[in-house]
FIKOL-692516 format. One record per residue: x, z, y of N, C-alpha, C, O in turn; residue in three letters. Coordinates in nm, 4 decimals, always signed. Last residue first. Layout:
% FIKOL-692516
@npx=X	npz=Z	npy=Y	capx=X	capz=Z	capy=Y	cpx=X	cpz=Z	cpy=Y	opx=X	opz=Z	opy=Y	rest=ALA
...
% end
This chain:
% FIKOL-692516
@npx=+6.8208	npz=-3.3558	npy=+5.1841	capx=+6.7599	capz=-3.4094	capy=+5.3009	cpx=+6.6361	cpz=-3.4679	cpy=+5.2442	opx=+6.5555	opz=-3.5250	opy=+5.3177	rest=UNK
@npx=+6.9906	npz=-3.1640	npy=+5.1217	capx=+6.8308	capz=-3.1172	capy=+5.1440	cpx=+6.7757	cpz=-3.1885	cpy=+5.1740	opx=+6.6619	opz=-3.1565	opy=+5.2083	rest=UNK
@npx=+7.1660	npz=-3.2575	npy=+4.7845	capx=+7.1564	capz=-3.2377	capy=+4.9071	cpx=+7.0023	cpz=-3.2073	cpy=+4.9391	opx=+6.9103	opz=-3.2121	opy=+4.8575	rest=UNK
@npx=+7.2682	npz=-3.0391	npy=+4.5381	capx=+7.1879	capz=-3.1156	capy=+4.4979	cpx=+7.1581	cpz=-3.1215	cpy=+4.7369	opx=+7.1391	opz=-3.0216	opy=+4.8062	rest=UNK
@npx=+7.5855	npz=-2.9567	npy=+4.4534	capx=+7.4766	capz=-2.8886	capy=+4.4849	cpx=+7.4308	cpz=-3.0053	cpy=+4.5310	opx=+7.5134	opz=-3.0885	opy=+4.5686	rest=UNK
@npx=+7.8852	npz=-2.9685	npy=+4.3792	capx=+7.7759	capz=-3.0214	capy=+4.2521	cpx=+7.6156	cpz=-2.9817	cpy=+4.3148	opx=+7.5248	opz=-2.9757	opy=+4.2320	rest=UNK
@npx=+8.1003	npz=-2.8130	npy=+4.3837	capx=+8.0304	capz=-2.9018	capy=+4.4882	cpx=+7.9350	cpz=-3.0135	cpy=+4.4180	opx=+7.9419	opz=-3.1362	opy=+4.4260	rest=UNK
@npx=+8.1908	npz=-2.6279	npy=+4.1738	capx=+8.1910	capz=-2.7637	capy=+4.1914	cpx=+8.1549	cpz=-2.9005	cpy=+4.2899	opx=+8.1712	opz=-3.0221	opy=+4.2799	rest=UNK
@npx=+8.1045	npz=-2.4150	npy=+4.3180	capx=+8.2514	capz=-2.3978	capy=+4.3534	cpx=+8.2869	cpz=-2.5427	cpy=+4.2814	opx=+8.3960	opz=-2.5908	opy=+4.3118	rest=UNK
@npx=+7.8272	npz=-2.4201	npy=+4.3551	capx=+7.8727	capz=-2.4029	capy=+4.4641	cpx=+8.0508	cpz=-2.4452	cpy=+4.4569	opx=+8.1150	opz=-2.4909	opy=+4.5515	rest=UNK
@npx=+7.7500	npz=-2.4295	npy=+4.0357	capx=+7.7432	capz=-2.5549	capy=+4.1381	cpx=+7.7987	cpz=-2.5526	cpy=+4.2354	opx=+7.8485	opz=-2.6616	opy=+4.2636	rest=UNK
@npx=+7.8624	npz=-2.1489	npy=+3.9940	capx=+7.9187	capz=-2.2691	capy=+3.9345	cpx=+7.9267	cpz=-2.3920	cpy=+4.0143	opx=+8.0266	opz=-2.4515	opy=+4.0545	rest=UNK
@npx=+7.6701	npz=-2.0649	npy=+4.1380	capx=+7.8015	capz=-1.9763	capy=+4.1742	cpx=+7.9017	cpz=-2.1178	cpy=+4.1263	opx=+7.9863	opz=-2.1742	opy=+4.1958	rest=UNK
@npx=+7.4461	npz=-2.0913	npy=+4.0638	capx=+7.4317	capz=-2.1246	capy=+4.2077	cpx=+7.5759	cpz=-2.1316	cpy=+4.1901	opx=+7.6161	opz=-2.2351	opy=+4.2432	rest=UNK
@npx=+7.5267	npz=-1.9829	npy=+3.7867	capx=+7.4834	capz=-2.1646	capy=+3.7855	cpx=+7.4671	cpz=-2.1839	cpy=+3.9501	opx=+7.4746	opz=-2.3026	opy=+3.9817	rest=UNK
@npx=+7.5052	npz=-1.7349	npy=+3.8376	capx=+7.5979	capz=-1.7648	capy=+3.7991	cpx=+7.6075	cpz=-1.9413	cpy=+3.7593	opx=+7.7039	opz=-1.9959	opy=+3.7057	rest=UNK
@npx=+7.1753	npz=-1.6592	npy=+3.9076	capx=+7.3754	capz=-1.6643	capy=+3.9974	cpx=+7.4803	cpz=-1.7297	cpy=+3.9786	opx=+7.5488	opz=-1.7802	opy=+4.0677	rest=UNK
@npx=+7.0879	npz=-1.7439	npy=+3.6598	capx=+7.0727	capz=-1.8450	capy=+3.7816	cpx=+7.1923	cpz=-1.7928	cpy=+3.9126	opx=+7.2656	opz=-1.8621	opy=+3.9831	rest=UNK
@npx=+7.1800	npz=-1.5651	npy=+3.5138	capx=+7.1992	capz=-1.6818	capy=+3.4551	cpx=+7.1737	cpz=-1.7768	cpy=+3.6022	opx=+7.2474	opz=-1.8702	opy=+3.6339	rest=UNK
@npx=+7.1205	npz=-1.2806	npy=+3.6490	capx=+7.2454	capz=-1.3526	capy=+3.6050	cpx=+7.2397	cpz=-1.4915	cpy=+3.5561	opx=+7.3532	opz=-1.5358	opy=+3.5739	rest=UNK
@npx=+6.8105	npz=-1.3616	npy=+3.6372	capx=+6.8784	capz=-1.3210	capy=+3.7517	cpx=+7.0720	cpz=-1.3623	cpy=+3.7053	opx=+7.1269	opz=-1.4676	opy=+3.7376	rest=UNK
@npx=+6.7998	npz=-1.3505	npy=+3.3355	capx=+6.7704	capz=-1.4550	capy=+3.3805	cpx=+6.8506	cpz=-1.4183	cpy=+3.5568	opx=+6.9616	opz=-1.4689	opy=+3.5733	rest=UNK
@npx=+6.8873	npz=-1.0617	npy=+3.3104	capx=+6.9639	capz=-1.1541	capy=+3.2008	cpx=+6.9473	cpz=-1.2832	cpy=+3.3204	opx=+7.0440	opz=-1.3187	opy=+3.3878	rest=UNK
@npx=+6.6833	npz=-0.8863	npy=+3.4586	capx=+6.8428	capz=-0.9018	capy=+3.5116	cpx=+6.8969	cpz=-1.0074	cpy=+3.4095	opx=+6.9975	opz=-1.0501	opy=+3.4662	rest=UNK
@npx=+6.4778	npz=-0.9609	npy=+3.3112	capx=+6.4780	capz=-0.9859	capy=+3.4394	cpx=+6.6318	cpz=-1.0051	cpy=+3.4728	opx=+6.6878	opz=-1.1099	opy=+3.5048	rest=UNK
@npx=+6.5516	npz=-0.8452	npy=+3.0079	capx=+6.5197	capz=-0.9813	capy=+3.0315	cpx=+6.5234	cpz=-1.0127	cpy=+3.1868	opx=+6.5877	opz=-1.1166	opy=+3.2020	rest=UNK
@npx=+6.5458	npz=-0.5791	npy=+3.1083	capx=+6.6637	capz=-0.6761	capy=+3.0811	cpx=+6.6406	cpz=-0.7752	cpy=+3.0855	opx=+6.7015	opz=-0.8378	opy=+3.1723	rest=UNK
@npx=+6.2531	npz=-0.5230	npy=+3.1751	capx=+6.3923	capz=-0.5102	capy=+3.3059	cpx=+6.4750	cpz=-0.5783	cpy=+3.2304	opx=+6.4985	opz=-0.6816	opy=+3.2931	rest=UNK
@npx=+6.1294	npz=-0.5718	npy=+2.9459	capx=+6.1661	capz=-0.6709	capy=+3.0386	cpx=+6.2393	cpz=-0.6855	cpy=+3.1783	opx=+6.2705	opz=-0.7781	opy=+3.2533	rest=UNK
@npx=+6.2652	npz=-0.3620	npy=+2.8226	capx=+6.3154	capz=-0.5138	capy=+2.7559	cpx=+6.2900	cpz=-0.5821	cpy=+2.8445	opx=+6.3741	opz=-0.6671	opy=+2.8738	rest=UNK
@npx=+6.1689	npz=-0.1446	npy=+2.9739	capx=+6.3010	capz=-0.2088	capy=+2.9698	cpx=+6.3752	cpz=-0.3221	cpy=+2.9099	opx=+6.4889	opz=-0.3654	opy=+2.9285	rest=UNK
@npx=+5.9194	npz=-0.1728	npy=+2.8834	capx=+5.9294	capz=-0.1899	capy=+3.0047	cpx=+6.0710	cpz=-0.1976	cpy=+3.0679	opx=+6.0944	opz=-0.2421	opy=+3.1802	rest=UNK
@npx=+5.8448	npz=-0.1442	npy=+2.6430	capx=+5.8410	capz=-0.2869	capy=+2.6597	cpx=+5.8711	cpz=-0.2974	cpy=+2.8180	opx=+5.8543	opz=-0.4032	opy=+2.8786	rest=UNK
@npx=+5.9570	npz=+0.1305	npy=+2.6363	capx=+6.0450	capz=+0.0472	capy=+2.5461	cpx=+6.0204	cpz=-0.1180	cpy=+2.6397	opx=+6.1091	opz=-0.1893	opy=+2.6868	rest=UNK
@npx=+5.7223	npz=+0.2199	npy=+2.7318	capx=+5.8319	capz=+0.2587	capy=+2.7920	cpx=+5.9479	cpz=+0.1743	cpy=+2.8018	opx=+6.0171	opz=+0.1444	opy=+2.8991	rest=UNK
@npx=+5.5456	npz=+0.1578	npy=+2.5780	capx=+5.5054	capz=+0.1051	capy=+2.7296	cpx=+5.6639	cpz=+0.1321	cpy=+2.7919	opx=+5.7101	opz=+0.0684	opy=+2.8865	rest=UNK
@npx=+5.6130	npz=+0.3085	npy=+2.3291	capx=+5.5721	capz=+0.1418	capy=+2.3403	cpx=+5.5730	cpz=+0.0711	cpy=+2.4739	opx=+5.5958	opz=-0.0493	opy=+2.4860	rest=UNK
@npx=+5.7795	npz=+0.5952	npy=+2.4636	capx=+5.6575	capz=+0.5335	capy=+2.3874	cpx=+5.6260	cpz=+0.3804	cpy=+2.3959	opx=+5.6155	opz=+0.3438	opy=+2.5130	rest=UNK
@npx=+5.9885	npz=+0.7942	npy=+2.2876	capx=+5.9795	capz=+0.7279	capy=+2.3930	cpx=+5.8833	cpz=+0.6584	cpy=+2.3416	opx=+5.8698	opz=+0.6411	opy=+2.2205	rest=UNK
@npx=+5.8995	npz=+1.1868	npy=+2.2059	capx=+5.9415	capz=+1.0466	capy=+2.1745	cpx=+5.9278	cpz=+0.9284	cpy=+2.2694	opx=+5.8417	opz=+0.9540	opy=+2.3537	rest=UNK
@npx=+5.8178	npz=+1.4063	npy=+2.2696	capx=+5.9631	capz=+1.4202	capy=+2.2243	cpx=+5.9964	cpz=+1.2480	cpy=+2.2356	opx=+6.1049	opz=+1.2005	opy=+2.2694	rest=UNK
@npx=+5.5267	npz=+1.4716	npy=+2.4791	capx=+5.5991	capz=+1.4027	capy=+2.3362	cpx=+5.6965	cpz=+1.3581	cpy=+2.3632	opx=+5.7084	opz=+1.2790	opy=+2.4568	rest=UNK
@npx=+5.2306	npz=+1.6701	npy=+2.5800	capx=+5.3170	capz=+1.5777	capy=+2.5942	cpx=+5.4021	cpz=+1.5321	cpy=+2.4621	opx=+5.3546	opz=+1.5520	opy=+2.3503	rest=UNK
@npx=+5.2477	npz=+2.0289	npy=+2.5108	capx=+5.2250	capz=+1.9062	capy=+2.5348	cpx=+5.3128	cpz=+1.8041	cpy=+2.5468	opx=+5.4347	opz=+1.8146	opy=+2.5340	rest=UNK
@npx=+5.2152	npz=+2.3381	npy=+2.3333	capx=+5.3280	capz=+2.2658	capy=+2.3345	cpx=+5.2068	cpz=+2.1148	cpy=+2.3755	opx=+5.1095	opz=+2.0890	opy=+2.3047	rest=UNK
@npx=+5.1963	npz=+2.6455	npy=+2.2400	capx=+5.0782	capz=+2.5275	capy=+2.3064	cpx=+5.1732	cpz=+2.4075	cpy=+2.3830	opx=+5.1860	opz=+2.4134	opy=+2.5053	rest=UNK
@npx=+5.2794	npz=+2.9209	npy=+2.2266	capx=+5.3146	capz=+2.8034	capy=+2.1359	cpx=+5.2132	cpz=+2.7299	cpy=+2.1882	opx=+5.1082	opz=+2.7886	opy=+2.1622	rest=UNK
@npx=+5.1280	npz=+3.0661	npy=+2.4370	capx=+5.2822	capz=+3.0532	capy=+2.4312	cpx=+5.3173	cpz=+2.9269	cpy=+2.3285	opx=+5.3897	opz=+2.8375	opy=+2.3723	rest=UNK
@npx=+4.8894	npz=+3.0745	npy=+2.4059	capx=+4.9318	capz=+3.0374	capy=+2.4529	cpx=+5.0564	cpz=+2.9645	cpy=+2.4874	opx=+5.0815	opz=+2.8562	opy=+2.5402	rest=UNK
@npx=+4.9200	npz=+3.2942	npy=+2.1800	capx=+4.8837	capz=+3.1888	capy=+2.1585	cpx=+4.9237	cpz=+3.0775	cpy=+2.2625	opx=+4.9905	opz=+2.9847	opy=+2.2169	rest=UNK
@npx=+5.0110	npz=+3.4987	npy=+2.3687	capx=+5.0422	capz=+3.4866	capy=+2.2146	cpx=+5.0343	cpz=+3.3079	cpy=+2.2099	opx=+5.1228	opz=+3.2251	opy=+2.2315	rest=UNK
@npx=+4.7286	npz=+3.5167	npy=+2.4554	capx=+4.8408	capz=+3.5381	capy=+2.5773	cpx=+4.9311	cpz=+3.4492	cpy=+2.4987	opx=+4.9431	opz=+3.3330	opy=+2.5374	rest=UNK
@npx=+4.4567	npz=+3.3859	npy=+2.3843	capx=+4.5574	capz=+3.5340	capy=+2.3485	cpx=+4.6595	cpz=+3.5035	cpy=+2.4160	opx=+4.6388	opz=+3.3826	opy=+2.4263	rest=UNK
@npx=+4.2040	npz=+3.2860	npy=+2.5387	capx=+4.3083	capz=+3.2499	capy=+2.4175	cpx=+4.4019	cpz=+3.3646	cpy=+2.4734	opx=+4.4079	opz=+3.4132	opy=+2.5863	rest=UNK
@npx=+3.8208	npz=+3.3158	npy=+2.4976	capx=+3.9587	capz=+3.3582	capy=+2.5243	cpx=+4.0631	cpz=+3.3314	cpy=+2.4880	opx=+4.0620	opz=+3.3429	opy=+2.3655	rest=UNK
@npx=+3.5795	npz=+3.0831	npy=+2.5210	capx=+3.6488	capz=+3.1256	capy=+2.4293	cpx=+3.7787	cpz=+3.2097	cpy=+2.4781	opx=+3.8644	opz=+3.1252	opy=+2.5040	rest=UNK
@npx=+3.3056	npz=+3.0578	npy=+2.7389	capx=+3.4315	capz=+3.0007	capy=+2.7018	cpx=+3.5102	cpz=+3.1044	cpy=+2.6225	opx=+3.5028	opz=+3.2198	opy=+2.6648	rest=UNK
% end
């Protein structure tokens, strides 16, 4: 195996500065989750204070 210089070492930089495709598509669909989550609270919340709720029997 090859030796690397102490030197060298030192500039050997991993990983990446940038956010990546998996990252991005993984908060569009946390938003999308919380968007729909608000939309159905807020239609329980509506029906509830119209008395508009559908009976169980």
């Amino acid at each position: 195996m090859k030796q690397i210089d102490k030197n060298v070492l030192d500039n050997i930089y991993g990983g990446t500065n940038t956010i990546s495709s998996t990252v991005i598509n993984a908060i569009t669909n946390l938003i999308k989750l919380l968007k729909d989550a608000g939309y159905s609270l807020g239609s329980g919340m509506r029906r509830i204070g119209e008395d508009k709720m559908c009976p169980l029997e």
